[in-house]
C-alpha positions in Angstrom: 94.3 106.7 80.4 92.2 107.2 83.8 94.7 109.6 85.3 95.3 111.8 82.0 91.6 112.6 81.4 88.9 113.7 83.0 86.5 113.4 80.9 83.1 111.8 82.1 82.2 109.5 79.6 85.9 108.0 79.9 85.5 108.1 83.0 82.5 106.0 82.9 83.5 103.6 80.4 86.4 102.5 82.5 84.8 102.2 85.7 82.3 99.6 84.1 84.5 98.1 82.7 86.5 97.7 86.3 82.9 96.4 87.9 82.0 94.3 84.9 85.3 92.4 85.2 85.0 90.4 88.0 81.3 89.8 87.3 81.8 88.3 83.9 84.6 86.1 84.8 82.2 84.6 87.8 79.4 83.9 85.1 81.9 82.3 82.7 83.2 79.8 85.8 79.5 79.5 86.5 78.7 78.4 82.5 81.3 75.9 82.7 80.3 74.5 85.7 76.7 73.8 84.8 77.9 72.7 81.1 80.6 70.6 83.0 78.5 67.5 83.2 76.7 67.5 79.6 80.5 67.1 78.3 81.3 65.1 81.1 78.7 62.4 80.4 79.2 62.5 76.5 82.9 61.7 77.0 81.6 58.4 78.9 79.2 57.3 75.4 81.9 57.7 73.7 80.5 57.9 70.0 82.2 60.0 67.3 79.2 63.0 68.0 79.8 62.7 72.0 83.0 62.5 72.1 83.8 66.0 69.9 81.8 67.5 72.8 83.7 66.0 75.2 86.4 67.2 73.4 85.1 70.4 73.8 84.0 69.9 77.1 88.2 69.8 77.9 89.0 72.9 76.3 86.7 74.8 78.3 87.8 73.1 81.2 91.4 75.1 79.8 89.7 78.0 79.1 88.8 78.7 82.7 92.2 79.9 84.4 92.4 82.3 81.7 89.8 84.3 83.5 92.0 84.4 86.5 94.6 85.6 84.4 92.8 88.4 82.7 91.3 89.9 85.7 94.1 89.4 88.2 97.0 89.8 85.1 96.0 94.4 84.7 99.2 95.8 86.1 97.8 99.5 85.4 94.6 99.5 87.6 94.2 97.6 90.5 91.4 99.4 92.2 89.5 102.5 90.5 89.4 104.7 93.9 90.7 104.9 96.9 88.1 103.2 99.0 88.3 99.8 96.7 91.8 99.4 98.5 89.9 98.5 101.7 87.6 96.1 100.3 90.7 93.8 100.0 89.2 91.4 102.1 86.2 91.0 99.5 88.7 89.8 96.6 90.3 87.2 98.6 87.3 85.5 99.0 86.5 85.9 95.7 89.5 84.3 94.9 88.4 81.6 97.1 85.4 80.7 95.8 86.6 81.0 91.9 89.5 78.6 93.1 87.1 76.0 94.5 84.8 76.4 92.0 87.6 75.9 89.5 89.1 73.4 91.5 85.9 71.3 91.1 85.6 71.3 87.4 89.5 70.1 87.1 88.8 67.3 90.0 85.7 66.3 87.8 87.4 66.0 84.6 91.1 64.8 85.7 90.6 61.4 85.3 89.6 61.7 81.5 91.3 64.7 81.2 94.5 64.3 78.8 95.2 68.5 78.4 95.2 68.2 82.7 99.0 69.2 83.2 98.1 72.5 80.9 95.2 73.3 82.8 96.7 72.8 86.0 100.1 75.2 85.5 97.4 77.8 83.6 95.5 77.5 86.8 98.6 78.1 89.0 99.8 81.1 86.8 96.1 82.5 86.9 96.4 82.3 91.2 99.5 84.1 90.9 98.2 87.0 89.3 95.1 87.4 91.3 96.7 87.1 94.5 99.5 89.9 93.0 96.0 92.1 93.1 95.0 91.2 96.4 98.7 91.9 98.2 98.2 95.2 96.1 95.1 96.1 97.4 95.7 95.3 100.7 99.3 97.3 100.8 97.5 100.6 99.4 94.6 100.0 102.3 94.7 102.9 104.6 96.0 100.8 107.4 98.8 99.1 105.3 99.5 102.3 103.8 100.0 103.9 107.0 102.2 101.7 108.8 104.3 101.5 105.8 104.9 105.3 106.1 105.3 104.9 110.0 109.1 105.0 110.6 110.7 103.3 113.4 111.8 105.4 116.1 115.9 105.9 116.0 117.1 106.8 119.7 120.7 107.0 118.3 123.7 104.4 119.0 124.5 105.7 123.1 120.6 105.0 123.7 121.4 101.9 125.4 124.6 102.9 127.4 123.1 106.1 128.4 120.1 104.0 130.3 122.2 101.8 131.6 124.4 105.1 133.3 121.1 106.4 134.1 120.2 103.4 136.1 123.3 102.8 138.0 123.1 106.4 139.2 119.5 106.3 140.2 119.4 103.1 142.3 123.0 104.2 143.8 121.1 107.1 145.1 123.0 109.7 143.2 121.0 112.5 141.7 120.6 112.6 137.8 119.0 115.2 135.7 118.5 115.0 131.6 119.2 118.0 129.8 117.9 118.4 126.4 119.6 120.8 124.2 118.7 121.8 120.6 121.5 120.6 118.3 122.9 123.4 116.7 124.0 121.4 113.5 121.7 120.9 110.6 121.6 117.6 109.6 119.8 118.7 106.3 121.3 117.7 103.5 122.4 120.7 101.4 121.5 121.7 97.8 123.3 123.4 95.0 122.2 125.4 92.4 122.1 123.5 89.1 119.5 122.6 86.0 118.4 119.1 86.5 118.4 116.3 83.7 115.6 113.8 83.0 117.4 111.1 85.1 117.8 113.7 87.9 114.1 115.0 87.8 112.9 111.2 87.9 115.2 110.6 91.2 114.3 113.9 93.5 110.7 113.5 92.4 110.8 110.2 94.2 112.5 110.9 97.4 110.2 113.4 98.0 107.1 111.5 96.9 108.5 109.1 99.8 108.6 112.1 102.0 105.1 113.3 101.1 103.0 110.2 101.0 102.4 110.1 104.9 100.2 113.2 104.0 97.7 110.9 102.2 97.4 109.2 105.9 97.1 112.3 107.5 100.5 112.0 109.0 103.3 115.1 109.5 106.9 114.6 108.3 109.4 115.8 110.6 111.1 118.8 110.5 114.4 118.0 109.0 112.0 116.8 106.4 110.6 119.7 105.7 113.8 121.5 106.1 115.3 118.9 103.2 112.4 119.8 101.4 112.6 123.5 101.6 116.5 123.7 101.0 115.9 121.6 97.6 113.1 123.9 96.4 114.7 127.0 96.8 117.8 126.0 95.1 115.4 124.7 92.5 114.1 127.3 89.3 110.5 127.4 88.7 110.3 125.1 85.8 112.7 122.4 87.2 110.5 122.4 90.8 107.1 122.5 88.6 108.1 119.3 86.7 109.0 117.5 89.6 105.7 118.3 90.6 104.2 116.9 88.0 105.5 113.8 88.6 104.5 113.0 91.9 101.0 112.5 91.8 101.8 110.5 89.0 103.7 108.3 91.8 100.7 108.3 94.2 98.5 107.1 91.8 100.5 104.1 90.7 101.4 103.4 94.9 97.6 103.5 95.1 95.9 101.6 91.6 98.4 100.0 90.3 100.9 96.9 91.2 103.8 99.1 91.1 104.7 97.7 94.6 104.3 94.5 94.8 105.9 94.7 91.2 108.8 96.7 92.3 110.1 94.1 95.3 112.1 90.8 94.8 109.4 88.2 95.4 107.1 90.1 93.6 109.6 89.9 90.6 110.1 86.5 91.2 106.2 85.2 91.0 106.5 87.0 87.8 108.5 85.0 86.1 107.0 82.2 87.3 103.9 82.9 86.2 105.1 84.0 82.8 107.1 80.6 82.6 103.9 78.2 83.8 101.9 79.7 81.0 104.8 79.0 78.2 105.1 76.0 79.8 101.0 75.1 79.5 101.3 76.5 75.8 104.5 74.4 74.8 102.4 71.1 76.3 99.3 71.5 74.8 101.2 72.6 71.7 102.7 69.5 71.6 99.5 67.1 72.3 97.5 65.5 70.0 94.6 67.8 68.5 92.4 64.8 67.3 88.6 65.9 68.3 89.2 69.6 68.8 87.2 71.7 66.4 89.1 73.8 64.6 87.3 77.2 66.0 88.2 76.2 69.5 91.8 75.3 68.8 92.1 78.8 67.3 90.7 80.7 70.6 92.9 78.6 72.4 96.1 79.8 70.8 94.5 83.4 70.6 94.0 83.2 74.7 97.8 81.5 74.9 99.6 84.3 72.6 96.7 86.8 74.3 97.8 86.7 77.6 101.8 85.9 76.9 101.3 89.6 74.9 99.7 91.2 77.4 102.7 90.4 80.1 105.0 91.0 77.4 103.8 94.7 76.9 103.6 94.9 80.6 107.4 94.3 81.2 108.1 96.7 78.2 106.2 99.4 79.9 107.8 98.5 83.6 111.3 99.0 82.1 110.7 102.1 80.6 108.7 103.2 83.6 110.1 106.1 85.8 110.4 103.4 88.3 112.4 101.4 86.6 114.4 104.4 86.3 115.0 104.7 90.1 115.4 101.3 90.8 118.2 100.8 88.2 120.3 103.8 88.9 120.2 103.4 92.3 121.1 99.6 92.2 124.4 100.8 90.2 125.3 103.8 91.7 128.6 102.1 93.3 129.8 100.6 89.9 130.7 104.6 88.0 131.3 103.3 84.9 128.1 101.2 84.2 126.4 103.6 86.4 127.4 106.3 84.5 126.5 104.2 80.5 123.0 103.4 82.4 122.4 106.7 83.1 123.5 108.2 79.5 120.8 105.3 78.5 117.4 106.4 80.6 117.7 109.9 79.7 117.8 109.5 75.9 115.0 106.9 77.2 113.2 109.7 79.2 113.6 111.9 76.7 111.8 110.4 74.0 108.8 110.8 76.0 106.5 113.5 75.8 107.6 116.5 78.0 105.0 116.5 80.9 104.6 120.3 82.4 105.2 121.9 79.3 102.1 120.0 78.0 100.0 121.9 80.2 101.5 125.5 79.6 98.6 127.6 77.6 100.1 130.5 75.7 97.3 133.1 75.1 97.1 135.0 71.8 97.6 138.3 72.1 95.4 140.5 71.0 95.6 143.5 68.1 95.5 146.4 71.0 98.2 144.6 73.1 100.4 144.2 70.5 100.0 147.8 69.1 100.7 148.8 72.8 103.7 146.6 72.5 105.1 148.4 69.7 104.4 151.8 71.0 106.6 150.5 74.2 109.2 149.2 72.0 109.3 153.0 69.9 109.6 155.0 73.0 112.1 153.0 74.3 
């Protein structure tokens, strides 16, 4: 919603929400660990009264690493501008000190804890998440960001002979002189003239964006780049280039707020599932353990957090496979197999083009007026 509107009470609603986040899951750790005790010492009378709040005391001791997993678990906004990317360092110690905080309640309660297995894989899923924020912050800080962009420098396959050539002749005393010539052959790769599908915009859009993003770090790209670029363009009508466009800053924003990277590689992929398996895991166990003491009330909220936050990752995978960069990622991961490469790419565009068209959204068609279509008709008479 933040990069489709600029409206400033939108605007405003979501950036307290992004501050309030953080700060309410601190106080809720903080409740718990002052209420920690009361429940801790009821469970130790052990009467019928003392022991429901013990009970009680348990399921908020559950409750906790479900605030890990609601702030840490947003996919779609990681950081609300630019500058929160550099205050990466800020998070992980937050993370730190919620963990150790966290930690303490468990330690406290373990030994009389019987929903401890639960709480501990929710607690490890809830990590996960957080830290998937934190690597995403820290990747879209200015100096990550930069070296990422940084290519390494490619002195070509005779590099190493040539110095070795160069440094025979010079210590044998034999004069040796470079000469650079311009090479005469473009390397740019060369574009024909053709109307590009939905899978096609998708594709270019993202080369280029990888091109273009060094701009955001102040950084030039080379001039076969810009070559490349200019080539495409030009072979490109005015519609086709304005819709890839479109889609590129689309593409910064999600290498900038969102998780798309860390999402996007194989470990992140990888922690995902994990995570998504420790919290079926903690829902099948505590499913399966005896409910004796729990009030009714706080069994509920803890199947709505359980069925909560398995929706919300649900959703989120949804989204990532319909995503433009799942689009990418897919087609280019079968582009040797024709066949399936060729069924998959049939499949996104029907995909892409169920969504709604993005520049023509934004083309204003201005009534004509009364005069200029009288003149219009005059035109159309003479003629």
């Amino acid at each position: 919603m933040r990069k489709k509107t600029a409206k400033k009470c939108v605007t405003f609603i979501i950036w307290s929400a992004y501050l309030l986040a953080d700060w309410a899951a601190s106080f809720a750790v903080g409740l718990v660990f002052n209420t920690e005790e009361k429940y801790a010492s009821a469970q130790d009378k052990g009467n019928d009264a003392k022991g429901a709040e013990a009970d009680t005391g348990l399921l908020l001791v559950l409750w906790v690493p479900f605030l890990l997993l609601m702030v840490g678990g947003q996919d779609r906004i990681t950081s609300f501008a630019v500058q929160d990317n550099e205050l990466w360092h800020r998070h992980l110690i937050w993370l730190f000190l919620q963990l150790c905080t966290t930690g303490f309640v468990f330690i406290q309660s373990v030994h009389q804890n019987r929903l401890w297995i639960p709480t501990l894989l929710l607690l490890l899923a809830g990590t996960i998440k957080y830290a998937e924020r934190i690597v995403a912050l820290y990747l879209a800080s200015s100096d990550s960001f930069g070296t990422s962009v940084l290519k390494d420098p490619n002195p070509g396959p005779n590099y190493e002979k040539l110095m070795r050539e160069f440094e025979h002749y010079k210590d044998s005393g034999v004069p040796v002189q470079f000469v650079i010539f311009k090479d005469t052959e473009s390397r740019v790769i060369k574009y024909d003239r053709f109307k590009l599908s939905d899978n096609e915009l998708v594709q270019y859009a993202h080369r280029f964006a990888n091109i273009y993003k060094g701009l955001i770090v102040n950084l030039m790209f080379s001039s076969r780049e810009h070559k490349e670029s200019r080539e495409f363009f030009s072979k490109r009508t005015a519609e086709d280039a304005l819709r890839i466009l479109e889609i590129q800053p689309n593409i910064f924003y999600d290498l900038l707020h969102t998780k798309v990277v860390v999402a996007n590689s194989k470990l992140g992929k990888m922690v995902r599932y994990m995570s998504f398996g420790f919290v079926v895991s903690a829902l099948a166990l505590f499913h399966k353990k005896d409910k004796y003491g729990f009030k009714s009330f706080d069994l509920k909220l803890t199947y709505i957090l359980f069925f909560g936050v398995l929706g919300l990752d649900v959703v989120t995978h949804l989204l990532w496979m319909f995503s433009d960069w799942s689009t990418v990622s897919s087609l280019g991961k079968y582009a040797k197999y024709f066949r399936l490469a060729k069924i998959q790419s049939k499949i996104f565009s029907e995909l892409l083009s169920l969504k709604r068209p993005r520049w023509k959204e934004t083309k204003k068609s201005k009534p004509k007026s009364k005069e200029s279509e009288e003149d219009t008709t005059e035109a159309s008479q003479k003629n």
